[in-house]
C-alpha positions as CSV (number, residue, x, y, z in Angstrom):
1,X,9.7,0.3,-14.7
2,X,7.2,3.1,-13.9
3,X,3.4,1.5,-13.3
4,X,0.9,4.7,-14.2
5,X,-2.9,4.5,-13.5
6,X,-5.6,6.9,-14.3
7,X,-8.7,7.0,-12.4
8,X,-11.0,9.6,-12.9
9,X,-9.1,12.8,-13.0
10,X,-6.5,11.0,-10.4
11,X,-3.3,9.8,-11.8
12,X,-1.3,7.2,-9.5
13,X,2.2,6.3,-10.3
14,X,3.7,3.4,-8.9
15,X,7.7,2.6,-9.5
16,X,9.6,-0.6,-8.7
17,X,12.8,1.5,-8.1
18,X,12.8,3.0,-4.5
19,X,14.4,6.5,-5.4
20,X,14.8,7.0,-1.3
21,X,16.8,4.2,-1.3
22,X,19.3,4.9,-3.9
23,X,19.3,8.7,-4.1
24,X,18.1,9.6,-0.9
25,X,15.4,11.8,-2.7
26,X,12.7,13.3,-0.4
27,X,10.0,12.2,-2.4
28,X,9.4,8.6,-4.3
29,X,6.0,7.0,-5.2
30,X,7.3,3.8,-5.2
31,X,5.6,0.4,-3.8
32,X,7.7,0.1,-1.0
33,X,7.3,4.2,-0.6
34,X,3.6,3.8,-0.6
35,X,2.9,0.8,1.2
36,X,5.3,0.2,4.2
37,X,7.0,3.5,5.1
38,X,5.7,5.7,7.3
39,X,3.0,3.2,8.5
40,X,2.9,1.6,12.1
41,X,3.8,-2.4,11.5
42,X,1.9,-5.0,13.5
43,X,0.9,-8.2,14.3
44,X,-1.0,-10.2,12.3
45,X,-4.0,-10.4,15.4
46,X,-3.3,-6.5,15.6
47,X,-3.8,-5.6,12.2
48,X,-6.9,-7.3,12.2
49,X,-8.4,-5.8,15.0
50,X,-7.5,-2.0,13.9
51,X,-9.3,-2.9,10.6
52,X,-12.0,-4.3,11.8
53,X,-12.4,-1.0,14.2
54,X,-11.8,1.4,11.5
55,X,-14.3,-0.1,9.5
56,X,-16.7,0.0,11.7
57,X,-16.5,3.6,12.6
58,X,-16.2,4.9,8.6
59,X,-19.0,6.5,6.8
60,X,-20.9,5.8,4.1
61,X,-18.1,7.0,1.1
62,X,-15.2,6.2,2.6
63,X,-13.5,3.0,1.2
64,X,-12.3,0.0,3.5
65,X,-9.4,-0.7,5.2
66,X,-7.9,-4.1,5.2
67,X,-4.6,-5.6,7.0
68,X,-2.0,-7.0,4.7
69,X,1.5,-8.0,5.1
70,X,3.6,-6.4,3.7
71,X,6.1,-7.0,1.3
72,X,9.6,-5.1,2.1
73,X,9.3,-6.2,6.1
74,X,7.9,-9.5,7.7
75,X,5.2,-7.1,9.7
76,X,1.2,-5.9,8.8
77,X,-0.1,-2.8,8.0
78,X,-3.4,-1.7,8.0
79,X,-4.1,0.3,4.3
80,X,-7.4,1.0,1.9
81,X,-8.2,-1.4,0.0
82,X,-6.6,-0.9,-3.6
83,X,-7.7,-0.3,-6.8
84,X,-8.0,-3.5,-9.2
85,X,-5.2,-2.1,-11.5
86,X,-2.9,-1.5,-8.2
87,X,-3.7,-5.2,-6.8
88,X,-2.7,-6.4,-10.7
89,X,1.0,-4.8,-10.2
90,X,0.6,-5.8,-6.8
91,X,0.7,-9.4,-6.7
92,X,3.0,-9.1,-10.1
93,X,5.5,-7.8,-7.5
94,X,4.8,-11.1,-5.2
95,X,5.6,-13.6,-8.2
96,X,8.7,-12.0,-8.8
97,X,10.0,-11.6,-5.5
């Protein structure tokens, strides 16, 4: 199943099939893709106290970060705050699981 959201003149596409996991394919937008690999995973008390940091040193237009644990491992990450459309497929994902 292939999530796709336009917003503005950026298209995100979000897939609930990991391509790296079955194919080994270099490059997959999938949840798991997007949200847990390649990010550094933490403690809960960690998290919290890189968003909180991060937050305080952004500017003006850039969005917030928030910590959130994360689905495909029992750590946190620290991530921007998604889009309402994204948090809708989101916590589909979590009812499912």
């Amino acid at each position: 199943m292939v999530y796709l959201t336009i917003i503005g003149e950026t298209m995100y596409v979000e897939q609930t099939i990991c391509w790296k996991d079955i194919s080994g394919s270099t490059v997959c937008l999938c949840l798991k893709c997007k949200s847990c690999r390649g990010k550094k995973s933490l403690s809960q008390s960690e998290a919290q106290d890189l968003s909180i940091l991060l937050n305080m040193k952004r500017r003006n237009n850039q969005r917030k970060v928030r910590s959130y644990r994360c689905l495909f491992c029992e750590f946190f990450h620290v991530g921007h705050t998604p889009n309402k459309k994204r948090m809708k497929n989101i916590k589909g994902m979590v009812k499912s699981a």
